[in-house]
VEXDREN-2710 file (C-alpha; in Angstrom, 1 decimal):
% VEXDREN-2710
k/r/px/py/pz
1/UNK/-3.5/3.7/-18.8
2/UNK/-4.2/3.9/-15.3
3/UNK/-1.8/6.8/-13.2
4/UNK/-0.9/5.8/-9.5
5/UNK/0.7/8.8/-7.7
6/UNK/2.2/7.7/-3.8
7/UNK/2.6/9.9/-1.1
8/UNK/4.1/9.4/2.6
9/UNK/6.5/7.0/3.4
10/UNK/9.8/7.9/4.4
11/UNK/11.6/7.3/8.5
12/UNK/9.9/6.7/11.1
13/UNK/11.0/4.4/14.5
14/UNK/9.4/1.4/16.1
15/UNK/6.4/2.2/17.9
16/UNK/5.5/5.1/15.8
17/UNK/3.0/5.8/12.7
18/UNK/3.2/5.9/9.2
19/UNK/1.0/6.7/6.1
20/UNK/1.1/5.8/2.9
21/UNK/-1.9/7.2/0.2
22/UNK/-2.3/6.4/-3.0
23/UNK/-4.4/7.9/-5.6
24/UNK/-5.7/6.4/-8.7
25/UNK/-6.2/8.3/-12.5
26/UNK/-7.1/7.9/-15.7
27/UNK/-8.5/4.7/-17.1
28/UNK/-9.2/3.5/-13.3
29/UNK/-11.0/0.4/-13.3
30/UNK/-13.9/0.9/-10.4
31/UNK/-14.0/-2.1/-9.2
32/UNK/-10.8/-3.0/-8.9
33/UNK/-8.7/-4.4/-6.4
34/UNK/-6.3/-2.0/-4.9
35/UNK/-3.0/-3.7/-3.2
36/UNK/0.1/-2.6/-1.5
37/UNK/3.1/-5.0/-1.9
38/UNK/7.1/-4.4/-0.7
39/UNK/9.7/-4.8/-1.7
40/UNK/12.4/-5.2/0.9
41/UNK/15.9/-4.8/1.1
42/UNK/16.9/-8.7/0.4
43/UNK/14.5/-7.6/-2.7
44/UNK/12.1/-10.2/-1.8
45/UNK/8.0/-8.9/-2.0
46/UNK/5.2/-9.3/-0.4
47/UNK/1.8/-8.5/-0.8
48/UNK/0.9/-6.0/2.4
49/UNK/-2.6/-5.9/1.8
50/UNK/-5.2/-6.2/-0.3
51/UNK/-9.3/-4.3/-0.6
52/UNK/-12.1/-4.7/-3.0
53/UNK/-14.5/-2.1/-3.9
54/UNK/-17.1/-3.1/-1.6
55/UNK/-13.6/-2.6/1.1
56/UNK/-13.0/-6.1/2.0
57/UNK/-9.4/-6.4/3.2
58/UNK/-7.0/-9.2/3.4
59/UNK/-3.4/-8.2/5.1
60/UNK/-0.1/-10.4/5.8
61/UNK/0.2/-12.3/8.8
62/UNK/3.3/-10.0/9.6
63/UNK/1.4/-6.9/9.1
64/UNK/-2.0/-7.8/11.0
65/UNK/-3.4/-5.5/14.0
66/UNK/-1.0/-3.0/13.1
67/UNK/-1.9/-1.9/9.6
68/UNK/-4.9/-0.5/8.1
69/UNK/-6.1/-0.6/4.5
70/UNK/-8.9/1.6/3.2
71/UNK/-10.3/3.0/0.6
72/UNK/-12.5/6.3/-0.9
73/UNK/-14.0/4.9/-4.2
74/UNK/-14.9/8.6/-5.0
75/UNK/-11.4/9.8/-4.8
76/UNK/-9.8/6.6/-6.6
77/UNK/-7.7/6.5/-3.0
78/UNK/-6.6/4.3/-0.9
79/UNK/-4.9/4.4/2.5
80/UNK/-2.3/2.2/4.2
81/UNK/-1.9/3.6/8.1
82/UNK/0.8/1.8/9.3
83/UNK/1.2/1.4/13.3
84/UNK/3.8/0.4/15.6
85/UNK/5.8/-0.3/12.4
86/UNK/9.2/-2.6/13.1
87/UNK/12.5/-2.9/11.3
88/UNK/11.0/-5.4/9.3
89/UNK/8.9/-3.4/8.0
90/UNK/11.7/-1.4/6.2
91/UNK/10.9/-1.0/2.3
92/UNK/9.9/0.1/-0.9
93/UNK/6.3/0.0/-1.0
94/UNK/4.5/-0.1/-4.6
95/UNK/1.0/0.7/-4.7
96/UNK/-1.4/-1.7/-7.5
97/UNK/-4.3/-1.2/-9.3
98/UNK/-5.7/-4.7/-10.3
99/UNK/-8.5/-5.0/-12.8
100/UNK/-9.5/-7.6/-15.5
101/UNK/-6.4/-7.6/-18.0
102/UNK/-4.3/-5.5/-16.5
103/UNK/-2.6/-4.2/-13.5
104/UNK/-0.3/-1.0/-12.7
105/UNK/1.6/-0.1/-10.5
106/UNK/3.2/3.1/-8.5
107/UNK/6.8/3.9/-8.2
108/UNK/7.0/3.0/-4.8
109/UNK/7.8/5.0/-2.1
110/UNK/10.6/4.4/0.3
111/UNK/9.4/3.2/4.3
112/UNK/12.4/3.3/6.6
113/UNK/11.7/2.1/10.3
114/UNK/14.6/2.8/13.0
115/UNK/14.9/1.6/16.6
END
């Protein structure tokens, strides 16, 4: 079993910044692929962003040049800073550990972004 504990999230308005962290325990996979996805308030998800071991990223069109994924492969964390969020933005977002045969996920944390 692989333990993801979230912190950050909750309001913040247009133009400002956000983080969201995430930290990885117990059976954690190395070299897996941590993800953000959201859910958002129609419930539809998407996948926010993506980053290997080595820290290759992939992000959503909607998200690019404003968010930034990283990652501390010693601490099993991973980093989602979030600038000049937009309403759009608004959601629950889940973090994912993704290894071979198996993949877990956070709780979420609630993102709330006001004009």
């Amino acid at each position: 079993q692989v333990q993801l504990v979230e912190s950050g999230g909750g309001l913040v308005q247009t133009g400002g910044s956000l983080r969201l962290s995430c930290t990885a325990s117990g059976d954690v996979d190395s070299g897996a692929i941590m993800r953000y996805w959201r859910q958002f308030p129609d419930k539809q998800r998407e996948m926010v962003a993506r980053i290997t071991k080595e820290g290759l990223t992939n992000y959503a069109e909607s998200v690019k040049g404003r968010f930034t994924f990283s990652r501390d492969n010693a601490k099993m964390t991973v980093t989602l800073e979030m600038n000049d969020p937009k309403v759009e933005d608004t959601g629950i977002y889940y973090c994912n550990h993704l290894a071979t045969g198996s993949t877990y996920w956070g709780p979420g944390t609630q993102v709330t972004v006001s004009s």
